[in-house]
N, C-alpha and C positions, 0 to 999 in steps of 0.2 A: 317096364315103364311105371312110375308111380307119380298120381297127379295130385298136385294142394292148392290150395286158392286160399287168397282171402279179398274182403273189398274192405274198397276208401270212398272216401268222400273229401273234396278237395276244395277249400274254400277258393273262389275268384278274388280279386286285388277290388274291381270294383263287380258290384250287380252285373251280370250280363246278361244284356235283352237285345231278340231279336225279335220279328214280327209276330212269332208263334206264341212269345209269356219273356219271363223272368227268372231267372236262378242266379244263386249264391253261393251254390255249391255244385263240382261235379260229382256223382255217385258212380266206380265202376268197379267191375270186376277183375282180378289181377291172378293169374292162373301159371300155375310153376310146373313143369315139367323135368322129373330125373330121369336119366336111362345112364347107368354104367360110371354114375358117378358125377358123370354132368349135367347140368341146370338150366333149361333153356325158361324165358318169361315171355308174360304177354297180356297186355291190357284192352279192356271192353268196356268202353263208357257207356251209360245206361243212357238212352233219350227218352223223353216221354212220349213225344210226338211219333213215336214209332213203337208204343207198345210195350216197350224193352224195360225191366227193370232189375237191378241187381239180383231179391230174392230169387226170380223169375229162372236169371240164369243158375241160379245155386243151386234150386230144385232140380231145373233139368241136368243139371253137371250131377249131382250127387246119385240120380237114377240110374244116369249112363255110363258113371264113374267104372263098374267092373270091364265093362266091353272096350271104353276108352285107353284104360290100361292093358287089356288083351291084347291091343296089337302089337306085334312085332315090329318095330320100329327102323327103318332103315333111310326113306327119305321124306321129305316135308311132304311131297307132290301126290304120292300114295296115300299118307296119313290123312291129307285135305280132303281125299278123297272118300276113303272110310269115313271121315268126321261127318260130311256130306250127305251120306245117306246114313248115318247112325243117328243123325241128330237133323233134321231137314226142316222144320221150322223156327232157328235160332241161328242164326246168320251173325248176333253179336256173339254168340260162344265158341262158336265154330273161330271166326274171325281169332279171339283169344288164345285159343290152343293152336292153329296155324300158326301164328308170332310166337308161339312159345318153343310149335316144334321145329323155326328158321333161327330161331334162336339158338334151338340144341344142336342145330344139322349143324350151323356154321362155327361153333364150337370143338365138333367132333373131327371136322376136317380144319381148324385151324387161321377159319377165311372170315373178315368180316363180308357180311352179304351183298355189299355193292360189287365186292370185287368178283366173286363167287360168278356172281351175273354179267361179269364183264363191263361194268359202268366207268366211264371216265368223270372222274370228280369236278374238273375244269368245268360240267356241261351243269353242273348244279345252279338251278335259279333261285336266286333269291325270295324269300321269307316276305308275305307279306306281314303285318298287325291288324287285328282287328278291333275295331271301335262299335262298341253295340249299341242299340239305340237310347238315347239320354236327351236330357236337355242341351240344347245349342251351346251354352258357357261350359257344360260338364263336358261334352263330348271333346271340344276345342283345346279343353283342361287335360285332358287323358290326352291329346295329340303333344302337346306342349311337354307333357310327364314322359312319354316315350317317342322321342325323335326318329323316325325311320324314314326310309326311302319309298317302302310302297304301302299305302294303307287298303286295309278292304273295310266298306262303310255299310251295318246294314241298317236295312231302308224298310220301307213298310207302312208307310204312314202320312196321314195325313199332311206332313208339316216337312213330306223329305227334300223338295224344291229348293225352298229358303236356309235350309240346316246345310245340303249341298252346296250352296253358294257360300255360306258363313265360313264351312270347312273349307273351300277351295280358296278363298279369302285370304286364310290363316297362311295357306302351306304351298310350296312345289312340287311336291311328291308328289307319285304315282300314286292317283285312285281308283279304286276297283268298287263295284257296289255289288248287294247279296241283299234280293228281296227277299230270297225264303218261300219264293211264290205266293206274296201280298200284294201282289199290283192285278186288276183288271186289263185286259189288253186296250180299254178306253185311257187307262191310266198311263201304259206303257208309252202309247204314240202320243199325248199330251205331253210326258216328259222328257221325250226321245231328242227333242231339239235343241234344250237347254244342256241336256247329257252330253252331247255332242261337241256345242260350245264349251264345255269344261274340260273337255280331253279326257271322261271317264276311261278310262281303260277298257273296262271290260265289265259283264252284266252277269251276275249268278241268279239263275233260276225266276225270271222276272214275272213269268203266270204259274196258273196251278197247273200241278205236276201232270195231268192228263188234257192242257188245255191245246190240244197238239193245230187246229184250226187258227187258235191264235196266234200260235208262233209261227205258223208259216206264216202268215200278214206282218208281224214283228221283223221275221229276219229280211225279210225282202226289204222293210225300210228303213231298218237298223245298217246303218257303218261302225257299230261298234259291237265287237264280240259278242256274243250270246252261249252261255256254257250251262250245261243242263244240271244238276245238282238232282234235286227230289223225283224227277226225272229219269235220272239214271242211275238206280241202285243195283240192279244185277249184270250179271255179264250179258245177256237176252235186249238188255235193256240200250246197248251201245247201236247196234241195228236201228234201232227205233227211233234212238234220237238224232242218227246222222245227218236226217231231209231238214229238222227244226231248229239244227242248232250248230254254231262253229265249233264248238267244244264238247267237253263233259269235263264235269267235277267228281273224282272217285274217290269213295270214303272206305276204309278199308274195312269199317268195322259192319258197315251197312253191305256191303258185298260179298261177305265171309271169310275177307284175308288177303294176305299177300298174294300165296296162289291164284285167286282170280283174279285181282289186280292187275296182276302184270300181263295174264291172259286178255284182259282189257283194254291195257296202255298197246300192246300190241292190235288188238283189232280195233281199236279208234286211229291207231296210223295208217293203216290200210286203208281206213276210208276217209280220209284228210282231214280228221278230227283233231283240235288240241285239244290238249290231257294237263287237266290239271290234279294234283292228290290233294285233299281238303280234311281240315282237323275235324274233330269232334270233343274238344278240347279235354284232350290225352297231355298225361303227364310226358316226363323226358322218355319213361318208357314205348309209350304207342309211340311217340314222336321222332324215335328212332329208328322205327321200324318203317313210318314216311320215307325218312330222310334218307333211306338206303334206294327208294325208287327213284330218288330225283333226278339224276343221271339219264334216266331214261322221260323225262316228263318237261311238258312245257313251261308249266307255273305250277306253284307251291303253298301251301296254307298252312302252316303247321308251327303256328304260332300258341298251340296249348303251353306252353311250359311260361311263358312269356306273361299271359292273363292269370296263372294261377299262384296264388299266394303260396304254397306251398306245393312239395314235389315229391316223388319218392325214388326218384334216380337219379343220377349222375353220370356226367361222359359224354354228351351233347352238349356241343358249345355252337352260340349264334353269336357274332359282330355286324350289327347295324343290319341286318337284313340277312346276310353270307351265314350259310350253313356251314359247318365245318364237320366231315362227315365223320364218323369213329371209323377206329382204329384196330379194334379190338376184335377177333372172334366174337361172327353171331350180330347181334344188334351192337354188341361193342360195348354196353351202358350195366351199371352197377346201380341193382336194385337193393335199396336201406330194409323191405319190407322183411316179415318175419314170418313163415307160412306154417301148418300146423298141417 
């Protein structure tokens, strides 16, 4: 096994704000894996809100780099495993080299990964867009520029009542909203009833992520979805949020990878959870690596390729919302980047 990285930084189409700040660009890490000739990738976008930053991941990759490449490589499930306990406080690196080694696995046998895992493509739900937070003419502006069918709205703010009504105004689509955990639970039940009269679809992470007393009071008089996000980052964490929440939102780069992932999407069905997988706005490549669990998932977020001005893969194709899954061995997708 020999491992190369390099990072990007990807500028957005417009500012993207959500409750938490502001950015213009994303920053990640992009981690290339060869064994025997073949090349599996995988991308780690940096948040700040969580600590994570590209250096961050390069020092600890380049420390662990001998032992990383020690292992005898035969399946992703083993390697996650090793990664796991070689590297146990880096959840977005680990995360990166898992995608990199479903990448090589499904290469080696020849299978793009949905099919590997048995997914019927027919079951793929649709793509929401997300609209970040701006002024009411900009945000309505960005709906107008990209016509879709289901939009996610995030919220957070002082002003998100009237912005909600202005966008529901404008459109028919499906709306989803994503406080990010910027609402008070005085804030939630204030706006729960106007939420309701607009046919929000569904509510991403509407208290702080340990506000678990509030959301028991929320779900009870919430009729509209409630899905855990900041809430539910590990697989420990599915347990947890079952009593507080109809859902959960799984990121793959916050939970350490595919590997647990799909360990998750399974024990959130066992306890009558929907599963959504949610971007962290990954180019075509993380986004491929989404779109291979969709099959097996309620709802869908994985509109990074969509917001970003520029990309560094290709082979993931979206029409109006519809996924259109690869084809290819592995993630399927063809990475431009050039690794050292």
């Amino acid at each position: 096994m020999q491992v190369r990285y390099c990072s990007i930084s990807l500028p957005f189409t417009h500012p993207f704000t959500i409750s938490k700040g502001t950015k213009t660009h994303q920053p990640s890490l992009v981690v290339q894996l060869e064994h025997r000739g073949l090349f599996g990738v995988g991308e780690a976008p940096a948040i700040a809100y969580y600590d994570t930053t590209v250096e961050s991941m390069i020092a600890r990759l380049e420390f662990k780099k001998p032992m990383i490449e020690r292992f005898a490589f035969t399946d992703p499930e083993r390697y996650w495993h090793y990664l796991h306990h070689l590297i146990p406080n880096d959840p977005f690196l680990v995360s990166a080299l898992d995608m990199a080694a479903w990448d090589l696995y499904g290469k080696m046998i020849g299978m793009p990964l949905y099919r590997l895992w048995k997914g019927d493509p027919a079951k793929t739900p649709m793509t929401d867009y997300t609209i970040g937070i701006d002024t009411i003419p900009k945000m309505i502006e960005k709906i107008r520029e990209t016509p879709w069918p289901i939009y996610k709205i995030k919220v957070g703010t002082p002003d998100d009542l009237p912005m909600l009504r202005a966008l529901r105004a404008e459109m028919d689509a499906k709306l989803r909203i994503d406080a990010n955990a910027g609402w008070t639970l005085d804030q939630a039940m204030a706006l729960l009833p106007a939420l309701e009269e607009m046919n929000i679809e569904l509510i991403e992470q509407p208290l702080a992520k340990d506000d678990w007393d509030g959301m028991a009071v929320l779900k009870a008089a919430s009729s509209i979805p409630l899905y855990a996000d900041e809430s539910c980052v590990f697989e420990k964490d599915v347990d947890a949020c079952a009593p507080f929440f109809h859902g959960i939102n799984i990121k793959l780069t916050k939970c350490s990878g595919l590997t647990p992932a799909r360990r998750m999407i399974r024990r959130a069905k066992e306890l009558g959870l929907k599963v959504m997988i949610g971007s962290m706005n990954e180019s075509t490549l993380g986004s491929a690596a989404i779109a291979h669990l969709t099959p097996f998932i309620d709802e869908v977020d994985m509109d990074g390729p969509l917001l970003l001005a520029e990309d560094i893969a290709s082979g993931l194709e979206y029409e109006h919302g519809k996924v259109k899954l690869p084809q290819q061995p592995g993630l399927g997708i063809t990475c431009s980047l050039s690794f050292e």
